[in-house]
DRENKOL-571324 format. One line per field, with one value per residue (C-alpha): residue number from 1; residue in one letter; x, y, z. Coordinates in Angstrom, 3 decimals. Layout:
BEGIN
num = (NUM; ...) .
residuo = (a; ...) .
X = (X; ...) .
Y = (Y; ...) .
Z = (Z; ...) .
//
This chain:
BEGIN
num = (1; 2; 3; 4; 5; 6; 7; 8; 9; 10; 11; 12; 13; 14; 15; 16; 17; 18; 19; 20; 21; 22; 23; 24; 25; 26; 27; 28; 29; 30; 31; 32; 33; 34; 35; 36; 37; 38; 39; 40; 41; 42; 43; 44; 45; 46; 47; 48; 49; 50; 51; 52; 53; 54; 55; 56; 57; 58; 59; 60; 61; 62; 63; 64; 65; 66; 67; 68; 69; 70; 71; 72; 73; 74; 75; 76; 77; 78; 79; 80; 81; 82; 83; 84; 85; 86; 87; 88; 89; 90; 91; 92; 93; 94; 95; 96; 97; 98; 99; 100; 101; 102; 103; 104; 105; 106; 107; 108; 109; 110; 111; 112; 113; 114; 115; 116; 117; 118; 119; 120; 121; 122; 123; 124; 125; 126; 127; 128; 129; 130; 131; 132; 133; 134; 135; 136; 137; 138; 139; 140; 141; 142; 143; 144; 145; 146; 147; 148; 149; 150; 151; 152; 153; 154; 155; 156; 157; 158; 159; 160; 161; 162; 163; 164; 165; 166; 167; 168; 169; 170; 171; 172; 173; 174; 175; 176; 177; 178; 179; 180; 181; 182; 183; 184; 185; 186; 187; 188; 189; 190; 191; 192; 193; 194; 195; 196; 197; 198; 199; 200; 201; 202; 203; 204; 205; 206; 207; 208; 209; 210; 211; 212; 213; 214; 215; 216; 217; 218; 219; 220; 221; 222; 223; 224) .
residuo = (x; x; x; x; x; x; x; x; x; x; x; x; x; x; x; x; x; x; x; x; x; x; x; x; x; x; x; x; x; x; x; x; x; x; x; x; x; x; x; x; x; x; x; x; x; x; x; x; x; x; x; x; x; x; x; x; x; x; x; x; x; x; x; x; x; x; x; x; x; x; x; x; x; x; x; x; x; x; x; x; x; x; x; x; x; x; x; x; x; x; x; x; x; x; x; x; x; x; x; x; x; x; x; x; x; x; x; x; x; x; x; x; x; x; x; x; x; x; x; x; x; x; x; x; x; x; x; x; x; x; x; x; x; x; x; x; x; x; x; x; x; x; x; x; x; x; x; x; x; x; x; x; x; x; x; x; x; x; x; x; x; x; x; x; x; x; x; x; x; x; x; x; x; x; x; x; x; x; x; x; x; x; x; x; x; x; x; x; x; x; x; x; x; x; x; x; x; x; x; x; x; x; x; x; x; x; x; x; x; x; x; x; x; x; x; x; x; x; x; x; x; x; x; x) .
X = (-28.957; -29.069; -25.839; -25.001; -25.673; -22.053; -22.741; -22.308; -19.211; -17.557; -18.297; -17.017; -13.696; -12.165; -9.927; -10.473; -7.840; -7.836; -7.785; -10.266; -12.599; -11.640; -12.894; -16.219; -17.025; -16.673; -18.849; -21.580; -20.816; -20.722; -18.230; -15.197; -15.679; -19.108; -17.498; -14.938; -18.002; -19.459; -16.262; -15.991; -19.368; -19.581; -18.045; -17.033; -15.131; -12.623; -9.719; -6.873; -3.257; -0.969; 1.896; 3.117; 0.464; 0.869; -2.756; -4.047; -5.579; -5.284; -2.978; -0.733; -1.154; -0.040; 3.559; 5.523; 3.083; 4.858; 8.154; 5.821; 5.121; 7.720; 8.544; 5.500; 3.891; 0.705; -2.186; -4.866; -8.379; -8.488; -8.875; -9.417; -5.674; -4.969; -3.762; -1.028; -0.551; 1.561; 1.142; 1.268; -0.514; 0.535; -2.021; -1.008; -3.714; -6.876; -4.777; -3.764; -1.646; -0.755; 3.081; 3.614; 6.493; 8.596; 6.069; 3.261; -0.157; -3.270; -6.133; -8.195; -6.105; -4.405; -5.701; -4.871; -2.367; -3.959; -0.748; -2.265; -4.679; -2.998; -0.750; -2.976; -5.367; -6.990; -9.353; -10.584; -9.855; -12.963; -16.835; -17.684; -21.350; -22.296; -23.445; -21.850; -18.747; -18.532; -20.059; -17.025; -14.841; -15.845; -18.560; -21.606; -20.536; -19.783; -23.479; -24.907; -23.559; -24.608; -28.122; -28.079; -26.573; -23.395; -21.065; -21.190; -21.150; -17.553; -16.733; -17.777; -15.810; -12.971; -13.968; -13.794; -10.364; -8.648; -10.471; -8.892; -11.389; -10.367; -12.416; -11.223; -11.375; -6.923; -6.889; -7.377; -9.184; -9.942; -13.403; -13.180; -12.037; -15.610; -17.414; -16.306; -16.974; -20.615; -21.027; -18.870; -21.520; -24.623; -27.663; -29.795; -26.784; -27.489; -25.976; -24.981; -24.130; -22.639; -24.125; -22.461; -19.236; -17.719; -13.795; -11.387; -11.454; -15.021; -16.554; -20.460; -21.142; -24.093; -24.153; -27.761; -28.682; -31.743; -30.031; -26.542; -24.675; -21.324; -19.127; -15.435; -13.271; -12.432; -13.855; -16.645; -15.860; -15.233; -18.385; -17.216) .
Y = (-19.770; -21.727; -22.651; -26.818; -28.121; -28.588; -32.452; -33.335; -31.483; -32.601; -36.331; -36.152; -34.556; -37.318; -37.884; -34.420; -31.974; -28.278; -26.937; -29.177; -28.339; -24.288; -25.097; -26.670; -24.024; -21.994; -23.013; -23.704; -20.352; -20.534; -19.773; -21.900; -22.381; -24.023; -26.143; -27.472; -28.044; -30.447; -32.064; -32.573; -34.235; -36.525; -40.071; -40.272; -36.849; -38.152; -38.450; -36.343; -35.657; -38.143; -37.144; -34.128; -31.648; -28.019; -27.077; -23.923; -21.506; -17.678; -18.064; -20.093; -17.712; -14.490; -16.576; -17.283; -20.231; -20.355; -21.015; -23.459; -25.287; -25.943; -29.011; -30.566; -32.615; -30.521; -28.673; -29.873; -27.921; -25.636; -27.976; -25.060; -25.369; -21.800; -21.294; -23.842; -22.287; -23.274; -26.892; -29.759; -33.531; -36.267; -38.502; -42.271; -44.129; -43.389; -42.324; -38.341; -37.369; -34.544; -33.684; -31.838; -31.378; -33.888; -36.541; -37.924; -38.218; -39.434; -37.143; -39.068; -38.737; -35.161; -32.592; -28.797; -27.742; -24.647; -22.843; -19.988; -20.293; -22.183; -24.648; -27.990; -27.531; -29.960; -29.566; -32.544; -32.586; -33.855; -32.872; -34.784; -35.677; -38.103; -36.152; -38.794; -38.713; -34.411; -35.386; -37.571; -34.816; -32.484; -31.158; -29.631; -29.456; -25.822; -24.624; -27.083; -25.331; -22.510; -22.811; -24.170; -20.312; -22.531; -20.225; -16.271; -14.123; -13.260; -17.234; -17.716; -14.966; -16.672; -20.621; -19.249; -17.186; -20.614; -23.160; -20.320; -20.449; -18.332; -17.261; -19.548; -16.940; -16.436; -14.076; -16.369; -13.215; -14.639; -15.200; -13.656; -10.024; -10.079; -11.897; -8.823; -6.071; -6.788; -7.414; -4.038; -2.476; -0.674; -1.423; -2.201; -4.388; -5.614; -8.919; -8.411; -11.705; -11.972; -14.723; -15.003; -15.475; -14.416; -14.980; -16.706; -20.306; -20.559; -23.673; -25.144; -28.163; -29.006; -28.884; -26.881; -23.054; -24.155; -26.642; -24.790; -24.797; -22.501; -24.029; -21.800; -24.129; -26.906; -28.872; -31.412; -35.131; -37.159; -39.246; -43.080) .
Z = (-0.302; 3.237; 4.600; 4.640; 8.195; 9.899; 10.557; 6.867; 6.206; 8.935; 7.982; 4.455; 5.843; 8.386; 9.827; 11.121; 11.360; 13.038; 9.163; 7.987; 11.260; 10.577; 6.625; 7.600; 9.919; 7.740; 5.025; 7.497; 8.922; 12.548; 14.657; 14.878; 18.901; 17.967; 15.534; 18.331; 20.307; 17.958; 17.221; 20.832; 21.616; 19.150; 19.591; 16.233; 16.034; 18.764; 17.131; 18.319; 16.741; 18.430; 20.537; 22.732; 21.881; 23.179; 24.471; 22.718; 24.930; 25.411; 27.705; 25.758; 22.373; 24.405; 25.674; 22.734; 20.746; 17.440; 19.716; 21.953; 19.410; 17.636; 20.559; 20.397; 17.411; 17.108; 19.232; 21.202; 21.938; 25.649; 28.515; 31.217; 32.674; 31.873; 35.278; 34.533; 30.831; 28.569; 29.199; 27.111; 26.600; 25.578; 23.393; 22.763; 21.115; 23.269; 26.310; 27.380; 29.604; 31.396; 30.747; 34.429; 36.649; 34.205; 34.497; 32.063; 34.352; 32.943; 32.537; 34.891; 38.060; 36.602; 39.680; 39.101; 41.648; 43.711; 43.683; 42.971; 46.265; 49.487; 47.321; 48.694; 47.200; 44.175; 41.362; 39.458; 35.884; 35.012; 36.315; 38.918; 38.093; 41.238; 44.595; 46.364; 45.173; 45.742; 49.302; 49.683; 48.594; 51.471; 49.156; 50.980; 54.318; 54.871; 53.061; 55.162; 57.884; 56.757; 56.872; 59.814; 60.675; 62.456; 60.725; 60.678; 57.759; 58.366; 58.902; 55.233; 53.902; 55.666; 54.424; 50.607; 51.110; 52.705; 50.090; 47.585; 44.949; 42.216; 38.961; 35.919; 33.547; 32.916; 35.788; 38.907; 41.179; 44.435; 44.358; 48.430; 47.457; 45.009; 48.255; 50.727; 48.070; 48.449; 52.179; 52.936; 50.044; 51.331; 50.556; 48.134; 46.850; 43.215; 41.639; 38.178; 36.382; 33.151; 31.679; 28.102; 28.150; 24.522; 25.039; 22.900; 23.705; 25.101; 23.544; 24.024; 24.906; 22.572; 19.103; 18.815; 19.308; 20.929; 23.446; 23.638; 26.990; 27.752; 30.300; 31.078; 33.141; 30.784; 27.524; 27.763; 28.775; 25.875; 25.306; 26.316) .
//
């Protein structure tokens, strides 16, 4: 017998809940990551326990959750702030907030703290989808550089270790260490790319097979 289409069950179960999200993945069978994904793209899935919600990544299940959670008023999907795990939100209404450093920050102007990297640096908590707005952010400037063969190999190397780009993947490796593997490598040098990542808390940002994107860093914007 085919399997009801997730779309229907999820409609004749809101207000959603994580257990009633878990139940309707279930009968659809598909995994319960996809099921957050669909909840999350769809306007009319938005709604989001209210309160201090403790945000339930990896990183957060492996550091005491059950004791976590018992100060905050319920869970809230990944948002790709594992470096800062645990962490909670705030939700009031149609308003989150980042609960950091003893203060509540909206999402919007919430930057990731790179004090993992050189302690200045930001990350945006959302994608930033306009060129001209990562162009105003510095964004560009050292590949255009680059191409222009203004900056030696070595000079690169050196750009990425100071930016202190990490991977986003729970373990923050500098991305610079991977960078100066290869060049000290001798060739031919191969790239080898892993191109589906299966961890825990890995969502997709469309709800089809056939049009599925993974993303790592953090969940899709809300649709507005």
């Amino acid at each position: 017998m085919e399997k009801p289409s997730l779309l229907p069950l999820l409609d004749a179960r809101l207000p959603l809940s994580e257990e009633k999200v878990a139940e309707a993945a279930r009968l659809a069978g598909i995994p319960l990551a996809q099921a957050w994904g669909v909840v999350r793209y769809y306007p009319r899935y938005r709604g989001l326990p209210q309160g201090r919600l403790l945000v339930d990544d990896p990183v957060a299940r492996a550091r005491g959750f059950a004791r976590l959670l018992k100060g905050a008023d319920g869970t809230h999907p990944p948002l790709g702030l594992e470096a800062l795990s645990p962490i909670h939100v705030r939700v009031e209404g149609e308003k989150r907030y980042v609960e950091w450093e003893g203060r509540l920050i909206p999402f919007k102007e919430f930057r990731l703290p790179f004090a993992l990297g050189h302690g200045d640096r930001l990350l945006p908590p959302e994608p930033i989808l306009e060129l001209d707005r990562y162009e105003a952010l510095g964004g560009l400037v050292f590949l255009r550089r680059a191409l222009k063969n203004l900056l030696a190999p070595e000079a690169i190397l050196e750009a990425v270790e100071e930016a202190g780009l990490l991977g986003r993947g729970g373990a923050a490796f500098p991305a610079h260490i991977k960078m100066r593997a290869v060049a000290r490598g001798e060739p031919p040098r191969y790239l080898v790319v892993n191109a589906d990542e299966s961890e825990p808390g890995n969502f997709k940002a469309c709800p089809s097979s056939s049009s599925r994107t993974s993303w790592k860093t953090r969940p899709p914007p809300l649709p507005t």
